[in-house]
C-alpha positions as CSV (number, residue, x, y, z in Angstrom):
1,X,0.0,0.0,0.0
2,X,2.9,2.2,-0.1
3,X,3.7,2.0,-3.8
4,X,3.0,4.6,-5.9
5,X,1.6,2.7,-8.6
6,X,-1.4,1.2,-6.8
7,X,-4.6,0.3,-8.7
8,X,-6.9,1.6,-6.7
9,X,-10.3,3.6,-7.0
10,X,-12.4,5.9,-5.1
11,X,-15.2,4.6,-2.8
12,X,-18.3,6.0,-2.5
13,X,-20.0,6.2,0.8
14,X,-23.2,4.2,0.2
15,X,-21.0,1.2,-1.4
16,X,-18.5,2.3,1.7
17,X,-21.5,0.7,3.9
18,X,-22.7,-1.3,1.8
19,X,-19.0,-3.5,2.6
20,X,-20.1,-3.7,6.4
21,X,-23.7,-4.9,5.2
22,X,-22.4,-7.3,3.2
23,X,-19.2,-8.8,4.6
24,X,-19.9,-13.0,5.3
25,X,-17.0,-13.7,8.1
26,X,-14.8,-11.1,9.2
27,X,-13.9,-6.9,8.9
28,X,-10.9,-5.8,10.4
29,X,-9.6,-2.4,10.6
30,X,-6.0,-1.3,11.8
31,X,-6.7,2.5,12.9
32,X,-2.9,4.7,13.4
33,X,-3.7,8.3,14.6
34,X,-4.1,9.7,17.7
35,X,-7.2,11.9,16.7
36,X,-9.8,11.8,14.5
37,X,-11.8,14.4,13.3
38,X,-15.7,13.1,12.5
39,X,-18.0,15.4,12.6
40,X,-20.8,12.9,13.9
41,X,-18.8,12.7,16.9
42,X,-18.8,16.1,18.2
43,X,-21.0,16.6,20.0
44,X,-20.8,13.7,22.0
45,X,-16.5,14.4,22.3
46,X,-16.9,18.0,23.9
47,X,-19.4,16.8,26.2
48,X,-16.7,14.3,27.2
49,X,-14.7,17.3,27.5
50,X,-16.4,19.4,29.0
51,X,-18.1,17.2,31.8
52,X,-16.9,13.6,31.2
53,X,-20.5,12.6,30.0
54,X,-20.5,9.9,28.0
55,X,-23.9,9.9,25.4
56,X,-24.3,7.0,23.1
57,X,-24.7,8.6,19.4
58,X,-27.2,7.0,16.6
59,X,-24.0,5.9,14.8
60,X,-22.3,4.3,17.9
61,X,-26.1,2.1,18.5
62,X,-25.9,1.7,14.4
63,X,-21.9,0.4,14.8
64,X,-22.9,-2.1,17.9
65,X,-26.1,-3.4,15.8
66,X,-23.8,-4.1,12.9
67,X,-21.0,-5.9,14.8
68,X,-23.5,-7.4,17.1
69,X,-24.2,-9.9,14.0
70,X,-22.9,-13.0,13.1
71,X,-19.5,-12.1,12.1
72,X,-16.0,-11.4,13.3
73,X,-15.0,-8.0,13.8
74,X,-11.4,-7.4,15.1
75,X,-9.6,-4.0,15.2
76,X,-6.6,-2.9,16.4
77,X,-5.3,0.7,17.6
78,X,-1.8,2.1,17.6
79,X,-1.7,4.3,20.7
80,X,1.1,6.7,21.4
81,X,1.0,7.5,25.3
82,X,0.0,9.7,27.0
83,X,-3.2,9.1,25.2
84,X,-4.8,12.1,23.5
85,X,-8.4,13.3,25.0
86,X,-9.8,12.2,21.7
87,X,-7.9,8.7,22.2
88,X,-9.5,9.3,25.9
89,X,-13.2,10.0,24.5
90,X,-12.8,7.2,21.9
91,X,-11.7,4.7,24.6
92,X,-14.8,5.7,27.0
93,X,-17.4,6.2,24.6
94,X,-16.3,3.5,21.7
95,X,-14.7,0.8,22.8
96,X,-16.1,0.1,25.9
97,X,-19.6,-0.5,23.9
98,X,-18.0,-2.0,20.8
99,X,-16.4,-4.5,23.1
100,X,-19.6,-5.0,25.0
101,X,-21.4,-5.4,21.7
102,X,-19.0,-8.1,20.2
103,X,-16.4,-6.7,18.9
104,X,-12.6,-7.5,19.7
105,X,-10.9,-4.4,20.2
106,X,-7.2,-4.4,21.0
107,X,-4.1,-1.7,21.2
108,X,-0.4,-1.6,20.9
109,X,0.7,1.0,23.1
110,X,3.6,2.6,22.8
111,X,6.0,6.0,23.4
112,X,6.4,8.8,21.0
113,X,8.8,8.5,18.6
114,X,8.8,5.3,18.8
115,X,6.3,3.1,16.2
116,X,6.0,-1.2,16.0
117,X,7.9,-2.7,13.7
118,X,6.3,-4.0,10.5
119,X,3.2,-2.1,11.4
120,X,2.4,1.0,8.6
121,X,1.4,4.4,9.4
122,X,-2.1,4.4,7.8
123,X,-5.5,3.1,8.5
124,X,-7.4,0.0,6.3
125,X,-10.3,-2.0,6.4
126,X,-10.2,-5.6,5.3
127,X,-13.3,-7.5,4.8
128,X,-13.7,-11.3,4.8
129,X,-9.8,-11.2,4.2
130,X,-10.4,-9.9,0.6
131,X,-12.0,-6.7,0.1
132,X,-9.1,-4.1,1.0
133,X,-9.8,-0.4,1.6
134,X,-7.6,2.5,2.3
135,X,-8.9,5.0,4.2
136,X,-7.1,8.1,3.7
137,X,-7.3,11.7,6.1
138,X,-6.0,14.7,6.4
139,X,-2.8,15.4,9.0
140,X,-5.6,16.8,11.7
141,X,-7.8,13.9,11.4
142,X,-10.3,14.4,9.1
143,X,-11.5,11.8,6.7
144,X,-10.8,12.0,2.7
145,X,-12.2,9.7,0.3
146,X,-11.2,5.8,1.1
147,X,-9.9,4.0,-1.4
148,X,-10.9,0.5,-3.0
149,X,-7.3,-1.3,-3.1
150,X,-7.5,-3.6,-6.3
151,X,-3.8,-5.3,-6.4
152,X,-3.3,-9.1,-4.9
153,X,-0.4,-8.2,-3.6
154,X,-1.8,-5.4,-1.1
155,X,-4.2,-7.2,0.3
156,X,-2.1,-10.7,1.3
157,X,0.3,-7.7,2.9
158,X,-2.8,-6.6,4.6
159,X,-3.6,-9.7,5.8
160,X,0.2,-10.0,7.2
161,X,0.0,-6.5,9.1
162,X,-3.4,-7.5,10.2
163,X,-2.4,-11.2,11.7
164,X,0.7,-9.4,13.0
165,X,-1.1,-6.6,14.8
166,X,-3.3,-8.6,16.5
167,X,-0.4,-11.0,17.4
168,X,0.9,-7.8,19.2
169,X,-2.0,-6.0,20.6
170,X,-3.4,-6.3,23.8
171,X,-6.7,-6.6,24.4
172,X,-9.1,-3.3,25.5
173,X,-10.3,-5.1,28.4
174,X,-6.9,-5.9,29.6
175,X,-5.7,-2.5,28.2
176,X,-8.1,-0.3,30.4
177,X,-7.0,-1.8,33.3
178,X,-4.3,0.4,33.4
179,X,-6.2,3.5,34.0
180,X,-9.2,5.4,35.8
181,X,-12.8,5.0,34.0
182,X,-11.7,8.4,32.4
183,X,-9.1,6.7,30.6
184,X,-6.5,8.6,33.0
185,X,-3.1,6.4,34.0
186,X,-3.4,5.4,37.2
């Protein structure tokens, strides 16, 4: 995925969905930054903020329906500590319901500067081990078009960074353990 010469296309974000809809076994996504910028979420991340309140969102009950289902969905986060309050918020108000709602969410800390080896900077999607999409954002966070990625070879390395991520990661269950119910060291 870091070649230059990638076939690859634009998704739209009706067949975007549509890929969580119709996915038989397994999605995995591999998420690298420390913020995120979604507008759908902003409310609900400066009442964090501002007064720790966690509110569940109509996407958040939308995202637990969907992995709630029949298949496997795994993700794994690349966390540079101290976390960021939107790693905080994301923690508190996503994870802690996407594990709830069956999803296996797990992290690789680690220190700044410092990154796991073998693991890329950028984020993906891999559905049913075979359907590979890029998504792409700005450097503050905010989401560009994903991209479909079309070549073999991309997406047996995604399924290497994926099995390898997941061999490193630690569960969010075990993870939070380590800090306050504000997702604060302890």
């Amino acid at each position: 995925m870091t070649s230059l010469h990638i076939a690859s296309r634009p998704v739209e974000e009706s067949e975007f969905h549509r890929f969580f809809e119709e996915c038989r076994y397994t999605a995995f996504r591999l998420e690298t930054l420390q913020v995120y910028d979604v507008g759908y979420e902003q409310e609900a991340f400066h009442r964090f903020l501002s007064t720790g309140e966690v509110i569940t969102t109509h996407s958040q009950q939308e995202w637990n329906r969907i992995v709630g289902g029949k298949r496997s969905f795994r993700r794994v986060h690349v966390v540079t500590e101290p976390l960021t309050d939107y790693l905080r918020f994301e923690c508190v108000s996503a994870y802690r319901a996407s594990v709830q709602a069956g999803e296996d969410v797990r992290v690789i800390p680690t220190e700044p500067g410092f990154w796991p080896e073998g693991i890329p900077r950028f984020d993906y999607w891999l559905f049913d081990s075979e359907v590979l999409v890029r998504m792409n954002y700005e450097p503050d966070g905010t989401m560009l078009a994903p991209e479909l990625i079309c070549e073999p070879e991309e997406i047996v390395r995604a399924n290497v960074i994926r099995d390898r991520a997941l061999y490193m990661a630690t569960t969010f269950p075990e993870y939070e353990q380590r800090f306050d119910a504000d997702m604060r060291p302890l």
